[in-house]
DOMISE-760573 format. One record per residue: x, y, z of N, C-alpha, C, CB in turn; residue in three letters. Coordinates in pm, whole numbers, padded with zeros to 5 digits, always signed. Glycine has a CB too. Example, Ala and Ser with C-alpha at 12.3 -4.5 7.8 and 13.67 -1.06 7.14 Angstrom:
+01319-00569+00780+01230-00450+00780+01320-00330+00780+01131-00447+00905Ala +01285-00225+00708+01367-00106+00714+01290+00003+00787+01408-00060+00572Ser 
//
This chain:
+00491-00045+02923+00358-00010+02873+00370+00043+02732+00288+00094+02965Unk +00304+00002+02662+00271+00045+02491+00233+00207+02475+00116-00052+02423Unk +00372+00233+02399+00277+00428+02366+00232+00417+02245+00387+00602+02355Unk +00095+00524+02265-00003+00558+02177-00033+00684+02206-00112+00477+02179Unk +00007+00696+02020-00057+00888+02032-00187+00837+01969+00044+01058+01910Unk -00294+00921+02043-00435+00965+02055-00475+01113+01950-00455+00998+02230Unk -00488+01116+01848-00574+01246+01800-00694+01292+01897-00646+01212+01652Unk -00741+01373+01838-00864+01448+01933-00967+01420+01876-00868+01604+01954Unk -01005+01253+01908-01075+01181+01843-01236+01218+02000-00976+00995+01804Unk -01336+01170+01920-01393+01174+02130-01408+01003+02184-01628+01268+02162Unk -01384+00917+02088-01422+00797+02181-01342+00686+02120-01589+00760+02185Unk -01243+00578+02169-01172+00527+02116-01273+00451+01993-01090+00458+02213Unk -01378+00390+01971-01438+00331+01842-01372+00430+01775-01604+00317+01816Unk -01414+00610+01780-01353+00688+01627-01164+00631+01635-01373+00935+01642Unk -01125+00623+01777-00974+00585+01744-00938+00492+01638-00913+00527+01857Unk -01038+00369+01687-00996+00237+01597-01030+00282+01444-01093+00084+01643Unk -01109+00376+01422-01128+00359+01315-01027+00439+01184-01255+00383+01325Unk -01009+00543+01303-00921+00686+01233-00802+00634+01228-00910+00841+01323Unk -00746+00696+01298-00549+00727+01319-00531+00634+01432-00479+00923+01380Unk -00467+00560+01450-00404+00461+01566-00240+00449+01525-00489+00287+01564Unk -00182+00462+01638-00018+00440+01678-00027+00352+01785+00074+00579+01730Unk -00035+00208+01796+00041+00144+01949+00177+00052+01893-00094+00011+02056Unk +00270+00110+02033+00356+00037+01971+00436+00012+02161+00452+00133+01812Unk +00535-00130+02137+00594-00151+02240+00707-00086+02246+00606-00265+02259Unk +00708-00031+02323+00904+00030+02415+01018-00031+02361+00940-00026+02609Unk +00982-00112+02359+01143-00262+02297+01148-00257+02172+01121-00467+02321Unk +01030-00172+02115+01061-00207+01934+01158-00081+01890+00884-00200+01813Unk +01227-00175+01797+01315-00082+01736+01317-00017+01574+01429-00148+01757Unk +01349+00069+01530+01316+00122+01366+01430+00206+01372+01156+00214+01321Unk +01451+00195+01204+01626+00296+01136+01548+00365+01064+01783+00212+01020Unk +01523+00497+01111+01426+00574+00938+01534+00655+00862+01265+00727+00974Unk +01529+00706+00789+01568+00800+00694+01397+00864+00629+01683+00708+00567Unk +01425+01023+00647+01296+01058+00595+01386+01183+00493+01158+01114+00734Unk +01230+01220+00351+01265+01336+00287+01271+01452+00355+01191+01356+00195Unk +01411+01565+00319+01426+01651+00340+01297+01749+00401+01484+01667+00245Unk +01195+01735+00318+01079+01834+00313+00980+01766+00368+01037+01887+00178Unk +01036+01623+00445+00883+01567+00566+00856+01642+00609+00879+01476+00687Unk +00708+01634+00672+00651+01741+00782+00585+01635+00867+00534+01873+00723Unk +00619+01572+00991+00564+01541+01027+00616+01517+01255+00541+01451+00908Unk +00521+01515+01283+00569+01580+01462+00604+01448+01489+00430+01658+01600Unk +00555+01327+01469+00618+01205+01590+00779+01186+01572+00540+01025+01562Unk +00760+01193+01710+00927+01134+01736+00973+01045+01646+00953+01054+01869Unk +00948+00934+01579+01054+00838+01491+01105+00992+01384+00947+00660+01375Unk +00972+00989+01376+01074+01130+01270+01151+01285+01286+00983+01183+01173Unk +01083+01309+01375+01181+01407+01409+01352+01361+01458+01106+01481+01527Unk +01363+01239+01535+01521+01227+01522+01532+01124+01399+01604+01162+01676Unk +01442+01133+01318+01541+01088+01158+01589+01135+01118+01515+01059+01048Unk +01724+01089+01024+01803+01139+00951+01725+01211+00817+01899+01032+00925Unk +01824+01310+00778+01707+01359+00652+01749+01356+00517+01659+01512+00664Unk +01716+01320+00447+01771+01286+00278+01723+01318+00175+01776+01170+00238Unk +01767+01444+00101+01742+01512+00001+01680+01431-00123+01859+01575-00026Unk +01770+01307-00133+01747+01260-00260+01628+01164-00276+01866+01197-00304Unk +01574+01137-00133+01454+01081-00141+01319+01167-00205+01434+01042-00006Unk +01344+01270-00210+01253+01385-00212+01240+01353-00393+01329+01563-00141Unk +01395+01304-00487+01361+01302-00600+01251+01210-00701+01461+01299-00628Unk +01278+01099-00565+01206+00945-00617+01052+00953-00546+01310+00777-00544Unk +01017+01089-00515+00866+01124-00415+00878+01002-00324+00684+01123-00513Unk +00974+01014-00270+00975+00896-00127+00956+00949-00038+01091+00816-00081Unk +00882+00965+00106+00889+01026+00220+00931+01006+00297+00829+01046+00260Unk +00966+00868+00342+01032+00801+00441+01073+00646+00417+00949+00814+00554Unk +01149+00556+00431+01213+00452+00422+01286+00398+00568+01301+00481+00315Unk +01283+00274+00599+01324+00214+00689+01330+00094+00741+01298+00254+00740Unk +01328+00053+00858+01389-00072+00906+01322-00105+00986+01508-00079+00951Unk +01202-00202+01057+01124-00190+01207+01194-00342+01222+00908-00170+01219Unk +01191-00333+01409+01206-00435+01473+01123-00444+01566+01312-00449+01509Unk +00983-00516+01541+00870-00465+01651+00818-00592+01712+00735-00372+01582Unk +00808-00548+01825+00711-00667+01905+00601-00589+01963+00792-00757+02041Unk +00526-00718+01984+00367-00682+02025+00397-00575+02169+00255-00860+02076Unk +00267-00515+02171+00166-00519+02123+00183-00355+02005+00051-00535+02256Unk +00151-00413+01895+00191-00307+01775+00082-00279+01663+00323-00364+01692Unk +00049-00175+01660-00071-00169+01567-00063-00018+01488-00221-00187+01663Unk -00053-00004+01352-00066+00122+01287-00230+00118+01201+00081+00141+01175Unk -00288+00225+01221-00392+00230+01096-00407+00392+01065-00559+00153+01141Unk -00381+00362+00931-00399+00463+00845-00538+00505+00799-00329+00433+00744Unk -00612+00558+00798-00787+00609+00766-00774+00601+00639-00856+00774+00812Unk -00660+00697+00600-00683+00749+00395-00528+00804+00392-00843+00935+00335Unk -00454+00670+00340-00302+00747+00372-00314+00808+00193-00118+00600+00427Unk -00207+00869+00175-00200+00960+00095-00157+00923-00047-00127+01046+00151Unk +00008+00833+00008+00105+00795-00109+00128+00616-00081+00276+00902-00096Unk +00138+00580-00179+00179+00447-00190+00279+00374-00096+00227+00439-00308Unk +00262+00288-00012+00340+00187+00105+00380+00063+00038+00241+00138+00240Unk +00468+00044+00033+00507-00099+00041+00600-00194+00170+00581-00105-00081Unk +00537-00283+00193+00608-00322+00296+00697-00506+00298+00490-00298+00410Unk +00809-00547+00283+00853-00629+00294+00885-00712+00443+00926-00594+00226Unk +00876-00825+00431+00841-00882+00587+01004-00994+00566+00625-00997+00610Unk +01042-00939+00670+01165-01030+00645+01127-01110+00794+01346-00937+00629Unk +01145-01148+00909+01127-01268+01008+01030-01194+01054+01244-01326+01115Unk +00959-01314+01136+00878-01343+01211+00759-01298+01156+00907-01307+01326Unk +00635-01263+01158+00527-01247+01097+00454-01124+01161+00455-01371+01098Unk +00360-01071+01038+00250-00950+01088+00098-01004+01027+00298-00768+01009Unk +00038-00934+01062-00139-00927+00973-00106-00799+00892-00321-00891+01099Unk -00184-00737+00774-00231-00634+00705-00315-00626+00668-00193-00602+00639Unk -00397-00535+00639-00520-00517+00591-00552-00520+00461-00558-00422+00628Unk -00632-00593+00414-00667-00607+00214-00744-00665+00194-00581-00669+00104Unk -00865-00558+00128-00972-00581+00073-01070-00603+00163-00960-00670-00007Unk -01052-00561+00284-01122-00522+00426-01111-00641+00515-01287-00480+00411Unk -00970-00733+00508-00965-00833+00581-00819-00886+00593-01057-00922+00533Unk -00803-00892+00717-00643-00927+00785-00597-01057+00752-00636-00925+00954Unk -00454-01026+00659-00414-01147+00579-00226-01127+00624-00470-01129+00372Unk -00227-01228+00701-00086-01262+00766+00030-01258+00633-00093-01438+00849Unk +00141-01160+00704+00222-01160+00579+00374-01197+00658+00214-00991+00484Unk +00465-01335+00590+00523-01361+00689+00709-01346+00599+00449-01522+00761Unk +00767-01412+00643+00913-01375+00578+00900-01433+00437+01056-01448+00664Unk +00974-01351+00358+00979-01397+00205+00866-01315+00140+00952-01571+00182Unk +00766-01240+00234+00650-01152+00114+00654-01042+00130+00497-01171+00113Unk +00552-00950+00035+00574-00823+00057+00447-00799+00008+00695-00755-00002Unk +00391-00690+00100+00285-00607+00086+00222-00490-00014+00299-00565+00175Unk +00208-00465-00129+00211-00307-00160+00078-00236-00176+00286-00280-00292Unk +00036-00160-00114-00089-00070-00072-00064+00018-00174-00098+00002+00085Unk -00209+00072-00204-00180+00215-00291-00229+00304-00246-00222+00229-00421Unk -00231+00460-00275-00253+00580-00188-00407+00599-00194-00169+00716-00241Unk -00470+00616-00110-00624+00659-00107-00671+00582-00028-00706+00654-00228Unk -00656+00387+00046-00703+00314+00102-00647+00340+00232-00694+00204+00047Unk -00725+00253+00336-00689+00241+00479-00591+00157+00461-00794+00194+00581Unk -00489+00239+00505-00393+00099+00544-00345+00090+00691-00247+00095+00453Unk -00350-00043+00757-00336-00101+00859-00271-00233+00871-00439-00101+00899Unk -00165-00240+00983-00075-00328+01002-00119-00399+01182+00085-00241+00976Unk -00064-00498+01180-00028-00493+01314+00059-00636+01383-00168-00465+01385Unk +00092-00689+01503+00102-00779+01522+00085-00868+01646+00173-00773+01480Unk +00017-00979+01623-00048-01077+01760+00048-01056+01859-00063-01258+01737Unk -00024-01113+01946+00015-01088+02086+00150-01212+02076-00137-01119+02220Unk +00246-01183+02172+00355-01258+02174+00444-01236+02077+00326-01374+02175Unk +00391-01190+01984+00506-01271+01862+00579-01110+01817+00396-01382+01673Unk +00670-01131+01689+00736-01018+01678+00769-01025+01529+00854-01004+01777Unk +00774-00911+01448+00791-00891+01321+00910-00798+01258+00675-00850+01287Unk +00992-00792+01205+01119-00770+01142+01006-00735+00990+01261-00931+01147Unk +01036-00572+00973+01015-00602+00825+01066-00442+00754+00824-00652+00790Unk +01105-00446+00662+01141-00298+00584+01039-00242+00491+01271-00311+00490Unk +01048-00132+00480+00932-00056+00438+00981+00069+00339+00852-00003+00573Unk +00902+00144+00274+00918+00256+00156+00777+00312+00098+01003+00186+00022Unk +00778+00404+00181+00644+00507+00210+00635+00613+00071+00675+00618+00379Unk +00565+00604+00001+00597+00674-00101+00477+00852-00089+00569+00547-00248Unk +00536+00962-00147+00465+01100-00093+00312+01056-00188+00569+01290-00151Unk +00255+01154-00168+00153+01174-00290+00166+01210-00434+00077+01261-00258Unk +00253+01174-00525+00249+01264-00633+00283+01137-00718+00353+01407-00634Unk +00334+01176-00838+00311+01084-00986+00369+00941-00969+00398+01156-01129Unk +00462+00963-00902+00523+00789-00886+00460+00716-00836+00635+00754-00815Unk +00385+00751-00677+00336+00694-00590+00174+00632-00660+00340+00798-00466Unk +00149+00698-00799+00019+00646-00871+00073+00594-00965-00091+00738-00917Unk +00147+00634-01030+00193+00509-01178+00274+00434-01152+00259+00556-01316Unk +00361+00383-00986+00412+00255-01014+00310+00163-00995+00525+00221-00938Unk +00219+00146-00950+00053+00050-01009+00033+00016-01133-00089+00128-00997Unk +00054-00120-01218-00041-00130-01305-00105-00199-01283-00025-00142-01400Unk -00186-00279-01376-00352-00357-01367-00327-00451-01280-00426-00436-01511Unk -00199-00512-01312-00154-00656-01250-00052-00645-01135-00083-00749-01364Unk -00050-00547-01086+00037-00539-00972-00010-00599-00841+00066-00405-00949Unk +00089-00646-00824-00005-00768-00662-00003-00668-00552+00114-00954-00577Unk -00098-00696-00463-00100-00656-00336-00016-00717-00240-00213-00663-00297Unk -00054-00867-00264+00072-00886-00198+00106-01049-00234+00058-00848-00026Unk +00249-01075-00193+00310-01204-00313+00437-01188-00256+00307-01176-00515Unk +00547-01330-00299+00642-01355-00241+00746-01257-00283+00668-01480-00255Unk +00785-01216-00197+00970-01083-00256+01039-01108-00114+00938-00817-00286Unk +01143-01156-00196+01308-01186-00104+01338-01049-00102+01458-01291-00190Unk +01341-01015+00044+01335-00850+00091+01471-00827+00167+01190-00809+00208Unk +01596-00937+00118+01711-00914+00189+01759-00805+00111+01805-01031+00205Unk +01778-00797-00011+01867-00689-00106+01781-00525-00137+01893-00780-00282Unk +01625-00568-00036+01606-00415-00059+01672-00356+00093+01416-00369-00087Unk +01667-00467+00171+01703-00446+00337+01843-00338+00337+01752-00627+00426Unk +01885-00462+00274+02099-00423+00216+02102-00272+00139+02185-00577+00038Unk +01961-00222+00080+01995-00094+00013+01950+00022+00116+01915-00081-00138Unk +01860-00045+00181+01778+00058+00296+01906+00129+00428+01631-00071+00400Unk +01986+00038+00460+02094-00002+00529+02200+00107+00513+02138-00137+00485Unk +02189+00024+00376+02308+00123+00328+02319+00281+00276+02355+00060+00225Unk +02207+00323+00195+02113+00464+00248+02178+00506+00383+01926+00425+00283Unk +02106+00444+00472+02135+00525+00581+02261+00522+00653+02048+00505+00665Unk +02367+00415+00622+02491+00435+00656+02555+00541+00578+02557+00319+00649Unk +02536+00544+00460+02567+00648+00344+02549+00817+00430+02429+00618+00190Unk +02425+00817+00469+02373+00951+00545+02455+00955+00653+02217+00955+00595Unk +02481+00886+00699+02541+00889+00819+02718+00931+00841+02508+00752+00862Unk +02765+00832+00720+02865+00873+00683+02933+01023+00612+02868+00790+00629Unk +02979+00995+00505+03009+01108+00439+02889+01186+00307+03148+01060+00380Unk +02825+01091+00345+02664+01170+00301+02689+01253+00180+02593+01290+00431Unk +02769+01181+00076+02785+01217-00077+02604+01194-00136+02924+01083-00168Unk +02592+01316-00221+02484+01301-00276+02476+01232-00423+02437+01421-00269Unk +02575+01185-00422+02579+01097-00563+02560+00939-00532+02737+01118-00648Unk +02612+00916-00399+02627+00749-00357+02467+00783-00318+02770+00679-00202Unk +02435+00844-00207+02274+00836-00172+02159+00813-00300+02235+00987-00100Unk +02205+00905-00414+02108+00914-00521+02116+00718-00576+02174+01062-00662Unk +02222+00730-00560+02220+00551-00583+02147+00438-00568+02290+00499-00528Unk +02174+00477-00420+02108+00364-00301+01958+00395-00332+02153+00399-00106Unk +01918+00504-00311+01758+00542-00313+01711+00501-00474+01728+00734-00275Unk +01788+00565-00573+01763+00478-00713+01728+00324-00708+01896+00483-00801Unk +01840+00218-00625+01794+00103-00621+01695+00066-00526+01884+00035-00615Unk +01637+00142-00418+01555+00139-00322+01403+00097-00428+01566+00296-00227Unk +01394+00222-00487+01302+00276-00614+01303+00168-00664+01345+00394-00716Unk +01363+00109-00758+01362-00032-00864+01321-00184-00790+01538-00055-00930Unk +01344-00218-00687+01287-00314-00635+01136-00288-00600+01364-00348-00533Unk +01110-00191-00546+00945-00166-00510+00886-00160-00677+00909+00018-00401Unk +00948-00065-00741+00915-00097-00884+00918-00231-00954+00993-00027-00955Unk +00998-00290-00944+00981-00428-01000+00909-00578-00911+01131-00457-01035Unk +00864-00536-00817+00747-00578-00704+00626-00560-00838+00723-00440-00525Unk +00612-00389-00834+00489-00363-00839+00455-00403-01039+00470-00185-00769Unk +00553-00450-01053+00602-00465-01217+00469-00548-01312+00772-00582-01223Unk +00415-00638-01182+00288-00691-01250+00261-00868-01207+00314-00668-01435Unk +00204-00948-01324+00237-01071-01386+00326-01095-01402+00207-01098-01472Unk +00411-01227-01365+00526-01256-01424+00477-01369-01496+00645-01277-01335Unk +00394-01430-01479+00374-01587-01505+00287-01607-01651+00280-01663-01363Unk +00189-01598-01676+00130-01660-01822+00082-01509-01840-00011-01811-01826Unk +00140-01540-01977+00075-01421-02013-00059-01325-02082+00138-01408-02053Unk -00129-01471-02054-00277-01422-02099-00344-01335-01950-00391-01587-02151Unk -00283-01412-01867-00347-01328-01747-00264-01170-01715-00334-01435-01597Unk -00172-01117-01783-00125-00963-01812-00235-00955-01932+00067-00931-01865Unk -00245-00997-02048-00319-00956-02123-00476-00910-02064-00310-01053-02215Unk -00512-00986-01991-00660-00995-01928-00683-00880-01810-00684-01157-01856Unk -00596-00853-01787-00592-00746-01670-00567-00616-01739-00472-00774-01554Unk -00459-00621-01874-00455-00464-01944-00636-00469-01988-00313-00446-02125Unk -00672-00562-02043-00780-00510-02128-00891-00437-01999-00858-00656-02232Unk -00927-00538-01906-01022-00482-01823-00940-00362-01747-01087-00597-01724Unk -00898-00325-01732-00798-00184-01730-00879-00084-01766-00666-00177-01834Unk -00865-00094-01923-00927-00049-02019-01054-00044-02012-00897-00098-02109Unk -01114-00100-01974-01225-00112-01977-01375-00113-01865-01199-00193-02029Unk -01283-00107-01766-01391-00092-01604-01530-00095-01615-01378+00057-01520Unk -01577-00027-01714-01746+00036-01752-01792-00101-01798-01771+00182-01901Unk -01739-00182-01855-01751-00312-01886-01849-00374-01783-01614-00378-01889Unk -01961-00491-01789-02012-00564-01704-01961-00702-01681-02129-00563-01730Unk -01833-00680-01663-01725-00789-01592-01789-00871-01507-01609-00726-01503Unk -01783-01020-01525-01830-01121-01452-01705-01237-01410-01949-01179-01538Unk -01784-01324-01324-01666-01471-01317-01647-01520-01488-01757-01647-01204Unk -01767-01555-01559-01764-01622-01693-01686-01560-01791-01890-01634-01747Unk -01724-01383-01806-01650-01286-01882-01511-01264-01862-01703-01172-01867Unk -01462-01282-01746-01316-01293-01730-01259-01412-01771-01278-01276-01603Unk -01317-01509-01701-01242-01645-01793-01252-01644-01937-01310-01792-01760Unk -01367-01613-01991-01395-01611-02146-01190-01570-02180-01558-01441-02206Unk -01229-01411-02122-01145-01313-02241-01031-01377-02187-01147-01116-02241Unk -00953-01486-02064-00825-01497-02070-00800-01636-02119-00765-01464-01946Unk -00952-01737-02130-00901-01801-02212-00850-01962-02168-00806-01714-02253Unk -00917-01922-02015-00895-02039-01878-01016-02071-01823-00805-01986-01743Unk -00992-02157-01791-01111-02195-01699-01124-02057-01571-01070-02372-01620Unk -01213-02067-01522-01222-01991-01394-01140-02031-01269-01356-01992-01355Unk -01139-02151-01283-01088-02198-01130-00930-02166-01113-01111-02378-01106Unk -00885-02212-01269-00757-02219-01322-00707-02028-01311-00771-02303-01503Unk -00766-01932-01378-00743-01809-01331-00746-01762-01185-00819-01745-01391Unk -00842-01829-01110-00855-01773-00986-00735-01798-00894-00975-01821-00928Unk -00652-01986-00904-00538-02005-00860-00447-01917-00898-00505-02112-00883Unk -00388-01855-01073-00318-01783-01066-00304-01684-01021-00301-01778-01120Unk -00443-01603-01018-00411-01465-00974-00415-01479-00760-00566-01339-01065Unk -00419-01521-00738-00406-01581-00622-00223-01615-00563-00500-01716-00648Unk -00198-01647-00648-00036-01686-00626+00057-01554-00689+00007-01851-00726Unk -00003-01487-00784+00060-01411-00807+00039-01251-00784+00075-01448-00901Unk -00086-01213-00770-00159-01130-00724-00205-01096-00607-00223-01139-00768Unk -00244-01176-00516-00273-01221-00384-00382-01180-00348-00189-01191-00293Unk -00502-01202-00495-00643-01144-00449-00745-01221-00598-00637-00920-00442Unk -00839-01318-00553-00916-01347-00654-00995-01234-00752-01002-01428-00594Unk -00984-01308-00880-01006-01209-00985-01128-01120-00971-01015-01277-01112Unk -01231-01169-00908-01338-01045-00914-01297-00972-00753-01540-01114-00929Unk -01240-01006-00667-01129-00918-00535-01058-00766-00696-00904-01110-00436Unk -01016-00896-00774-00924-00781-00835-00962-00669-00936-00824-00843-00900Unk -01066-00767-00966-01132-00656-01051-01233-00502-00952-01255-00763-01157Unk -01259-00537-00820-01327-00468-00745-01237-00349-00719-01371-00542-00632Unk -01089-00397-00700-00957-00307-00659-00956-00211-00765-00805-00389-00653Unk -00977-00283-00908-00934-00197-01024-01029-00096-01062-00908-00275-01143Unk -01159-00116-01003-01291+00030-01047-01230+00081-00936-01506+00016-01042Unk -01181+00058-00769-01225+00131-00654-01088+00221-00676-01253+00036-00496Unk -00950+00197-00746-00847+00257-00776-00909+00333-00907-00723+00161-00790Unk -00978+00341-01014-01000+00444-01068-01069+00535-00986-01054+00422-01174Unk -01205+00499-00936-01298+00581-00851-01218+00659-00771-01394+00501-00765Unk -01106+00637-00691-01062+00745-00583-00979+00845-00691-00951+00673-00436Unk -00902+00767-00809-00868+00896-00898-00978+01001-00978-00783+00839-01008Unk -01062+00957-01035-01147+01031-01056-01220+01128-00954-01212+00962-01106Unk -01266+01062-00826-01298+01181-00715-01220+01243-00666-01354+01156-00613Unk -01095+01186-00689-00983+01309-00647-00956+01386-00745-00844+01265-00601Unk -00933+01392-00904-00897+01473-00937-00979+01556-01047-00797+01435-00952Unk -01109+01525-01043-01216+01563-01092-01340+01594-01012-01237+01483-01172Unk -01478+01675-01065-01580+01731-01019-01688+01659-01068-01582+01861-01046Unk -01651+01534-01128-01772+01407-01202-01865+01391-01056-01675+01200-01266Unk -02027+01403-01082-02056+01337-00981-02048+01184-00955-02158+01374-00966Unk -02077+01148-00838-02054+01018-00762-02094+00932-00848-02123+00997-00630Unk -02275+00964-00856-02280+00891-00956-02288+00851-01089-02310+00871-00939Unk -02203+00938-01179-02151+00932-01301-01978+00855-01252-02157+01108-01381Unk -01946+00883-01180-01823+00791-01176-01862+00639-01117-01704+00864-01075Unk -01966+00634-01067-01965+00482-01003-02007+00366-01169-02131+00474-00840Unk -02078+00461-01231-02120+00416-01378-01980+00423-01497-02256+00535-01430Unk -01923+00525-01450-01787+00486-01544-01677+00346-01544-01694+00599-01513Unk -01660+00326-01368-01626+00246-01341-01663+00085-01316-01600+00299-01291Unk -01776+00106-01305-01863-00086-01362-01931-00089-01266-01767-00265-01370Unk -02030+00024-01136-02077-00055-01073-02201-00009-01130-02046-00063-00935Unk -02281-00119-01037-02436-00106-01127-02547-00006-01077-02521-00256-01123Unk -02520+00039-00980-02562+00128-00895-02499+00188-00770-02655+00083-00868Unk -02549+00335-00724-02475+00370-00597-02468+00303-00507-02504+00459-00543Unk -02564+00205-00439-02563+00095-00333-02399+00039-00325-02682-00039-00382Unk -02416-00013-00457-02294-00184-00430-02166-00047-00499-02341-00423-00603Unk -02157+00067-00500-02026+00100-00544-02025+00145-00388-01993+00213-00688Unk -02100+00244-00314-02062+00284-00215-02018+00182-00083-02152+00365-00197Unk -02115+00048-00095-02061-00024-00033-01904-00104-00054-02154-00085-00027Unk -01883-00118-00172-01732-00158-00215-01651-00052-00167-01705-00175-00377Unk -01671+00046-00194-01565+00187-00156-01558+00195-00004-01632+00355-00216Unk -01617+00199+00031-01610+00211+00211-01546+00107+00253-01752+00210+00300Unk -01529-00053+00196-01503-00146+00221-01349-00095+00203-01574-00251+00154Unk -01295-00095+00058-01184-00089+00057-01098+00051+00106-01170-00129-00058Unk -01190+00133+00177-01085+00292+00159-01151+00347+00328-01152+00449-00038Unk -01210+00274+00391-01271+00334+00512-01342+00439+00509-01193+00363+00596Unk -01429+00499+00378-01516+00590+00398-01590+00596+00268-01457+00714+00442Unk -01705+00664+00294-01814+00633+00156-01750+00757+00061-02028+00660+00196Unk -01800+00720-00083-01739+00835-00169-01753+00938-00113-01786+00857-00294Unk -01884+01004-00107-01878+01139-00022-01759+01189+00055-01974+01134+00077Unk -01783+01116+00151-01680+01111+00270-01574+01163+00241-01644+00990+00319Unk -01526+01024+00140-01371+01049+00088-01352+01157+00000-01314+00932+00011Unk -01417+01286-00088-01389+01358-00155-01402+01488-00046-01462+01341-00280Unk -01438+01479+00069-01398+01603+00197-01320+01535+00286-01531+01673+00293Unk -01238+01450+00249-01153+01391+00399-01033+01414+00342-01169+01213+00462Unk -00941+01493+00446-00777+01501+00405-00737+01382+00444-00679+01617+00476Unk -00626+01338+00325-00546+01204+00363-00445+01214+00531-00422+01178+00209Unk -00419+01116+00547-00311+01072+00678-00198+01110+00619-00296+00904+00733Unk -00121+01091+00706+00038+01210+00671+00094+01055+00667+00133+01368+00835Unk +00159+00969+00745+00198+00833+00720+00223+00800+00614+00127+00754+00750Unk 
//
């Protein structure tokens, strides 16, 4: 039978929507967590614990071997996830809709959205992961053009994750660990590195960056990169893994949660900073991508996950 921890939710709808853990008996995971985790479920309490993750604001790192029936959802996780799928396949959640991520890709979520995983019935998913805390890394390895999700050969972050924790296990030198976790760090970083491919479409993504308050359209984006529309929409699609006005929606709803998080702007002076045209279509975008309306989200503590 599948265990699931339950919060003190009152009716499973708030379950599905909040905090969910199901997972099967047979699945297996290698964690290594930071020194200064705080957190009660069992995977982590018998994790190993590693100082030097604490330097790269990593919280936890690891290895899953899961079969159905398996489901995580995060409400409002905190710090940046990335997840690499090495065999067999999962769903994830992006842009409020379950998009199968199978060997050879990788996932990367940023801190403030719902994030949710899971996998169909029967089948089983192999994939490594690098949970990043809340603080400066976990927001500036994002730039404009960083994909959500797109192809990454996730054997050589596997081989560093591995080895981390054989390292801990072993003679647990804090100079070899600082290593491993250094290169842990640089692959999720160079994931999240951007565009690789033409470079008008990095150019086109710094400017609207810059510019959110802008009244960004299908026509106005092609204008400024200089492509047809259809022709941008394939790229950022292959390389991004979200059509350009998907991406441009990501790029106000990622300022908006920084601004309501770290400012007293009202709602709606930030929904106007960021390009929407009114509170309607920003609050409806925001709830879409983050599971709760601005309000909401500026009194809701993030998920520990």
């Amino acid at each position: 039978m599948a265990r699931k921890s339950e919060p003190n939710h009152s009716s499973q709808t708030q379950l599905r929507l909040s905090e969910t853990d199901i997972e099967n008996p047979r699945s297996r995971r290698s964690v290594l967590v930071s020194a200064d985790y705080q957190d009660d479920r069992e995977w982590v309490r018998v994790a190993g614990r590693c100082r030097e993750l604490s330097l790269f604001e990593i919280d936890h790192v690891g290895v899953g071997e899961m079969v159905a029936p398996y489901q995580v959802v995060r409400a409002h996780q905190s710090g940046a996830f990335f997840m690499a799928s090495l065999s067999g396949q999962g769903q994830v959640l992006v842009d409020g809709r379950w998009r199968t991520l199978v060997a050879g890709q990788a996932c990367l979520q940023p801190a403030g959205l719902r994030n949710s995983f899971r996998i169909g019935r029967g089948r089983r998913w192999d994939f490594c992961w690098v949970r990043f805390a809340p603080g400066v890394r976990s927001r500036t390895i994002f730039r404009a053009n960083s994909p959500v999700l797109a192809d990454f050969a996730g054997e050589p972050l596997l081989a560093a994750i591995r080895g981390l924790i054989a390292e801990q296990k072993a003679d647990g030198l804090s100079r070899r660990q600082h290593q491993w976790v250094e290169l842990i760090y640089d692959y999720v970083r160079g994931f999240a590195g951007g565009f690789r491919g033409d470079a008008r479409i990095e150019s086109l993504w710094d400017k609207v960056q810059a510019r959110l308050g802008d009244p960004w359209d299908s026509q106005a984006l092609a204008r400024e990169s200089g492509l047809s529309f259809e022709h941008l929409r394939r790229l950022c699609l292959k390389e991004i893994g979200r059509t350009p006005m998907n991406h441009l929606t990501h790029l106000r709803i990622q300022q908006a949660i920084r601004l309501i998080s770290e400012t007293e702007a009202k709602l709606a002076v930030i929904a106007q900073q960021v390009g929407f045209a009114n509170g309607n279509s920003f609050s409806s975008a925001f709830k879409k991508s983050t599971g709760f309306t601005p309000s909401h989200f500026r009194q809701t503590p993030s998920s520990s996950e």
